[in-house]
C-alpha positions in Angstrom: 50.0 59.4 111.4 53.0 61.9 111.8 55.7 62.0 109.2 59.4 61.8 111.3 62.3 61.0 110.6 63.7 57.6 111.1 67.5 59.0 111.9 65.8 59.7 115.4 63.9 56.3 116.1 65.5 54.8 118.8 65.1 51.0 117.6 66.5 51.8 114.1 69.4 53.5 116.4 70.1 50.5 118.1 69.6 48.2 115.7 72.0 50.5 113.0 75.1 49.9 115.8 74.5 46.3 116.2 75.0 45.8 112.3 77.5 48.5 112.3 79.8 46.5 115.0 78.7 42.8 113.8 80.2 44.4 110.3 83.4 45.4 111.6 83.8 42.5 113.9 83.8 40.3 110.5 86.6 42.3 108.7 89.2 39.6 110.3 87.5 36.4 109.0 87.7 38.1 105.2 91.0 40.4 105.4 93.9 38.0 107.4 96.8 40.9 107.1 98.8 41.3 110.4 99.6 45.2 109.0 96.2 45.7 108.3 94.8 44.4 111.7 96.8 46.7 113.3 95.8 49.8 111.5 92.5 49.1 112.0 92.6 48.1 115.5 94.1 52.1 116.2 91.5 53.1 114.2 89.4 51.7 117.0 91.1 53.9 119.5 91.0 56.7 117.8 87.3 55.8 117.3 87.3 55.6 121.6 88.8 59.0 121.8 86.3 61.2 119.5 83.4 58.9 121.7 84.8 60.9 124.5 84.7 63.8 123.4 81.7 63.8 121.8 80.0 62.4 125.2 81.9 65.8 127.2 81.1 68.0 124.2 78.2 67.0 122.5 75.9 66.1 125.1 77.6 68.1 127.8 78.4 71.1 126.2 81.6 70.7 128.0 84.6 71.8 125.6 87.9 69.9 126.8 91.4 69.7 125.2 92.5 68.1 127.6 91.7 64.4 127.0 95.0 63.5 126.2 96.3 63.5 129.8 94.0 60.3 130.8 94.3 58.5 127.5 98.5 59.1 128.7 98.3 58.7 132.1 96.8 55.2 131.2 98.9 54.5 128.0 102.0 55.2 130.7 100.1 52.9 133.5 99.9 50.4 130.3 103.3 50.8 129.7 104.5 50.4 133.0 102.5 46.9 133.7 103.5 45.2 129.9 107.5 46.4 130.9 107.0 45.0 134.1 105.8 41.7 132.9 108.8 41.2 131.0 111.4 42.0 133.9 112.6 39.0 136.5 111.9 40.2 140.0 115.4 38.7 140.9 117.8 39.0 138.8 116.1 42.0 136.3 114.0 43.8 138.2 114.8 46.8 136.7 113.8 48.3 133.3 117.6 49.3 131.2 116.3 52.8 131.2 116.4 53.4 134.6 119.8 52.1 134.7 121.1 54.5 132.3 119.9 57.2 134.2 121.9 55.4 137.5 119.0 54.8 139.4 119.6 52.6 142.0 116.5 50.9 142.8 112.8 50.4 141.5 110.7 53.2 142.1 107.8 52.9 144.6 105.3 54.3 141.9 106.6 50.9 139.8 106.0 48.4 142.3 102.3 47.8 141.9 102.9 47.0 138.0 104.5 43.9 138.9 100.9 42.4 139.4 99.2 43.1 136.4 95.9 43.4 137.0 96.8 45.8 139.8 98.7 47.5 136.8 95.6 47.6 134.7 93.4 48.8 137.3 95.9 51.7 138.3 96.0 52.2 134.2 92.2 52.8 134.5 91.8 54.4 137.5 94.3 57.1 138.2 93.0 59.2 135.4 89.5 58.9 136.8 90.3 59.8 140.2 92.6 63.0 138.4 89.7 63.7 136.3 87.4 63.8 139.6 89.9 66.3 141.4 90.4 68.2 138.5 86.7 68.4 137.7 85.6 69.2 141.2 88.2 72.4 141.2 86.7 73.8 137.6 82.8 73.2 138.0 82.4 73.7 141.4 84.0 77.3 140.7 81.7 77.2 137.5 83.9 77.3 134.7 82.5 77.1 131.9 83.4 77.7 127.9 86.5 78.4 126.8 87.6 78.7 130.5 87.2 75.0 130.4 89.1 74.3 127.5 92.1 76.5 128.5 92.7 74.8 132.2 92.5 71.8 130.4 94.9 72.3 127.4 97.4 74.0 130.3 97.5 70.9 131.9 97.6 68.8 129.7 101.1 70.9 128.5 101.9 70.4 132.7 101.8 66.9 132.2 103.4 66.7 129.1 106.3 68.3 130.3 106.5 66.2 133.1 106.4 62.9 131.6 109.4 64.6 129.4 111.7 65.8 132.0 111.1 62.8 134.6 113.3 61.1 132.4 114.3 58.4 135.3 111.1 57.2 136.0 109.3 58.1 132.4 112.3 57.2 130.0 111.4 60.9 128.8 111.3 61.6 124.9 112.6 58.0 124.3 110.0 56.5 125.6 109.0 52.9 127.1 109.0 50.3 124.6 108.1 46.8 126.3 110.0 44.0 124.4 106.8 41.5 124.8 103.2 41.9 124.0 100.9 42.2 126.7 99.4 38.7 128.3 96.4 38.2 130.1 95.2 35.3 131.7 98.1 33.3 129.7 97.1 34.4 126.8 99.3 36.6 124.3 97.6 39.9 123.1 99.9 40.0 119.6 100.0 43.0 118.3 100.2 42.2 114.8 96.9 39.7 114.8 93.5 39.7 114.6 92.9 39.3 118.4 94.0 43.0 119.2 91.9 44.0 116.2 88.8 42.1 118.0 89.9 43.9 121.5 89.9 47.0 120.1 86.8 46.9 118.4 85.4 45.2 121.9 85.9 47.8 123.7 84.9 50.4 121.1 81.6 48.5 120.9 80.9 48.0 125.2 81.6 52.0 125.7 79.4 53.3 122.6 76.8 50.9 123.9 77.0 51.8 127.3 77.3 55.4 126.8 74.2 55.3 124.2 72.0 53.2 127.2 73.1 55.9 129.6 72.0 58.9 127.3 68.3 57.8 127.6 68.4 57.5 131.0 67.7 60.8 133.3 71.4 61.7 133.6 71.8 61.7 130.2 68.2 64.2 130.0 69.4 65.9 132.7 73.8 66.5 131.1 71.4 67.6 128.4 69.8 70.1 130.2 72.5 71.7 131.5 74.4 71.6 128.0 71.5 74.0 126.7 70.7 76.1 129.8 72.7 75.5 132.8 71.6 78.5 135.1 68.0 76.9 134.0 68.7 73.6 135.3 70.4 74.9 139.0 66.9 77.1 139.2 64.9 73.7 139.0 67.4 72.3 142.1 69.9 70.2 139.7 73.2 70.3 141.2 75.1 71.3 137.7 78.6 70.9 139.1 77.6 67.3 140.7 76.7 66.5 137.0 79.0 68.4 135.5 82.2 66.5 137.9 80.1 63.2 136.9 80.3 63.5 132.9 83.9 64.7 132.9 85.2 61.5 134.7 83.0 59.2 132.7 84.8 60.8 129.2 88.2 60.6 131.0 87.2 56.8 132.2 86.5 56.4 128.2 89.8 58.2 126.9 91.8 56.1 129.5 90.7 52.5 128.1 91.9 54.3 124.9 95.0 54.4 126.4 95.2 51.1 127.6 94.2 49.7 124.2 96.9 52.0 122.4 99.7 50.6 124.2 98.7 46.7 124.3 98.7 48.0 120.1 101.8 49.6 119.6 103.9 48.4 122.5 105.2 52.1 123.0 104.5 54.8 125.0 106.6 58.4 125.4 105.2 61.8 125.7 103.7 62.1 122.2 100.6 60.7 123.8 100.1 64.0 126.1 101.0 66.4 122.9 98.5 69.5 122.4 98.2 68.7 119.2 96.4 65.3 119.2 94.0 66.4 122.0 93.1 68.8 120.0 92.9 67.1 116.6 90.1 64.6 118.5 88.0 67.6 119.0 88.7 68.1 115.2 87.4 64.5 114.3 84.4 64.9 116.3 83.6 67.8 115.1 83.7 66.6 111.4 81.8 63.3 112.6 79.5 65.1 114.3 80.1 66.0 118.0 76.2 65.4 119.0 76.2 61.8 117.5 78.1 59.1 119.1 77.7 57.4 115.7 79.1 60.0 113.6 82.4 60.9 116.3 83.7 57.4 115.7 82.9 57.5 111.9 84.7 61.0 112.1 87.8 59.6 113.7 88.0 56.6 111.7 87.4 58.5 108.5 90.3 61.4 109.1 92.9 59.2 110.0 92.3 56.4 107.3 92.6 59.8 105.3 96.2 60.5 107.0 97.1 57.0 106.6 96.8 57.1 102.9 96.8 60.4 102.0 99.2 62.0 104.6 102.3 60.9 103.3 100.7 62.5 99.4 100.9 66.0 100.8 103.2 65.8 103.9 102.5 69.3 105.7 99.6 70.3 103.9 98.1 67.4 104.8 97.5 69.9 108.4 96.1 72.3 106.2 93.9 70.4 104.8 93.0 69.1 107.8 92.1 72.6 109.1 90.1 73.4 106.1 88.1 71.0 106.5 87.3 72.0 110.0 86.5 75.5 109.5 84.0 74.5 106.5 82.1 71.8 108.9 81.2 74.1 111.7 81.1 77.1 109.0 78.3 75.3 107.0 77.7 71.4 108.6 77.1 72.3 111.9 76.2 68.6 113.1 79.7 67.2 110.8 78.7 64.1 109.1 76.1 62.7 110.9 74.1 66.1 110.0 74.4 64.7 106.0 73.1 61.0 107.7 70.2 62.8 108.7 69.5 64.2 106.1 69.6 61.4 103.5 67.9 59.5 105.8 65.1 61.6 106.2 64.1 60.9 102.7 63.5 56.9 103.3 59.6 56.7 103.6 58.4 56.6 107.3 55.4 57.5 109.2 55.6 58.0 113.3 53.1 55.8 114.6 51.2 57.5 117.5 52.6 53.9 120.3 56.2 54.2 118.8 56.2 57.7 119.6 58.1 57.1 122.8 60.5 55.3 120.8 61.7 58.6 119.0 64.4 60.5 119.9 64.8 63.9 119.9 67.5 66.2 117.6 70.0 66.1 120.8 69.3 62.6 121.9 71.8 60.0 121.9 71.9 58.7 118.3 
């Protein structure tokens, strides 16, 4: 018999996310508050955010600040397809903005967004494919560090600045603000109900689960690797910028359903999704959660901005301060955020490591 700890056994891991999401998913049937269901359905994109960072950071040891630019290029795809599904091909086919700002006729970039799950797809994919091209340049190069996160926070403040001054085709600062919720398959995704609350959450709960099943697969052992010793892993034949390219599109697939999400939430999309600032503050939740536990990202996201939401008005621009207090004194003394104090406590519940579960354990950096 071995004394472990049961934070790394991988059936207690899976079993504490099912009850984790069967718990949330019940908050509805008990809590029936439009407000409410909308907070807490952003609460599940932020939630999708820190996941993505902590998949690219935590287990890739890849440092971006730049996933903002495919959680907007999909909030703006989003935004495109619900403003689309509002206009009348004949006799409105034009969104008012673009008349304001004399254009003439619909952009071709526009057109697919009148079929909406072409719009959807586009939403989705575009950031992928950028995140591919923009990958292959940096890794194949071997960028790596802070080099990293400075191509990526410079273009994120590139797009940002063009989604600002393309005011024709982007409405610019203003924004695009589609008068109707989204509706798929004839059905109405309201906003204000518990059905966006449940979509949220969904799609919180597929991409934590699939990310978790990936990370105990050999590309997750492998991104692993290469996170701790990447010169290591090209000497054993591993083709780091391959993985590398691989990772950073699968977190910009995972910030771009955040995307989608947001918008179908708040029925609004302007440059404020591409701002420096909030890439950089889901690094900050992630960090406090815990950037190499997918668990304690999302608790870490979810915790800070229920925080803002009823604190943030309190202290108004200290609440930034704060904010960056709290930062510095995680990686200063809590290195692993939250989930590092989960550990902990846990590792006081009686358990013994059975010598046939063994393979059931995960290690310190496995996906937990």
């Amino acid at each position: 018999m071995q004394r472990a700890n049961l934070y790394h056994d991988k059936r207690a891991q899976w079993a504490a996310y099912l009850v984790f999401f069967a718990a949330l998913a019940v908050i509805p049937l008990i809590m029936d508050d439009p407000y409410t269901m909308n907070q807490y359905a952003r609460y599940g994109v932020f939630g999708i955010l820190a996941l993505s960072v902590s998949l690219l950071w935590g287990y890739g040891g890849i440092l971006s600040l730049g996933q903002g630019i495919a959680f907007g290029m999909a909030a703006y795809g989003m935004g495109a397809t619900m403003q689309m599904q509002y206009q009348d091909p004949v006799n409105d086919p034009m969104p008012s903005f673009m008349l304001t700002n004399e254009l003439e006729a619909l952009p071709v970039v526009w057109e697919p967004f009148w079929h909406t799950h072409w719009g959807v797809l586009l939403a989705i994919g575009i950031p992928v494919l950028f995140f591919i091209i923009f990958g292959v340049l940096m890794f194949q190069a071997r960028l790596a560090g802070a080099f990293v996160a400075i191509m990526t926070l410079a273009m994120l403040g590139a797009w940002y600045s063009m989604a600002y001054d393309m005011q024709p085709y982007t409405a610019g600062f203003n924004g695009i603000s589609p008068p109707n919720a989204f509706v798929a398959f004839g059905v109405e995704v309201d906003p204000y109900s518990n059905l966006i609350y449940w979509v949220s959450l969904g799609v919180l709960g597929f991409l934590t689960l699939s990310i978790k099943a990936l990370l105990q697969t050999k590309f997750g052992t492998v991104i692993q690797a290469i996170r701790d010793d990447p010169e290591r892993a090209r000497f054993l034949g591993y083709n780091v910028a391959y993985y590398q390219t691989v990772l950073f599109a699968l977190a910009g697939l995972v910030a771009a359903f955040a995307g989608v999400v947001w918008v179908m939430i708040s029925q609004y999309v302007s440059p404020t999704e591409l701002d420096i600032f909030f890439s950089i503050s889901i690094v900050i939740w992630a960090a406090v959660g815990g950037r190499m536990s997918l668990f304690g990202a999302i608790f870490g996201a979810m915790f800070i901005k229920a925080a803002e939401t009823n604190l943030g008005d309190d202290f108004q621009a200290t609440w930034f301060v704060i904010l960056g207090v709290v930062f510095i004194v995680v990686v200063r003394f809590l290195p692993k955020g939250i989930a590092g104090l989960f550990e902990i406590a846990i590792g006081f519940i009686p358990y013994r490591l059975k010598s046939s579960s063994r393979s059931d354990v995960n290690s310190t950096s496995a996906g937990d």
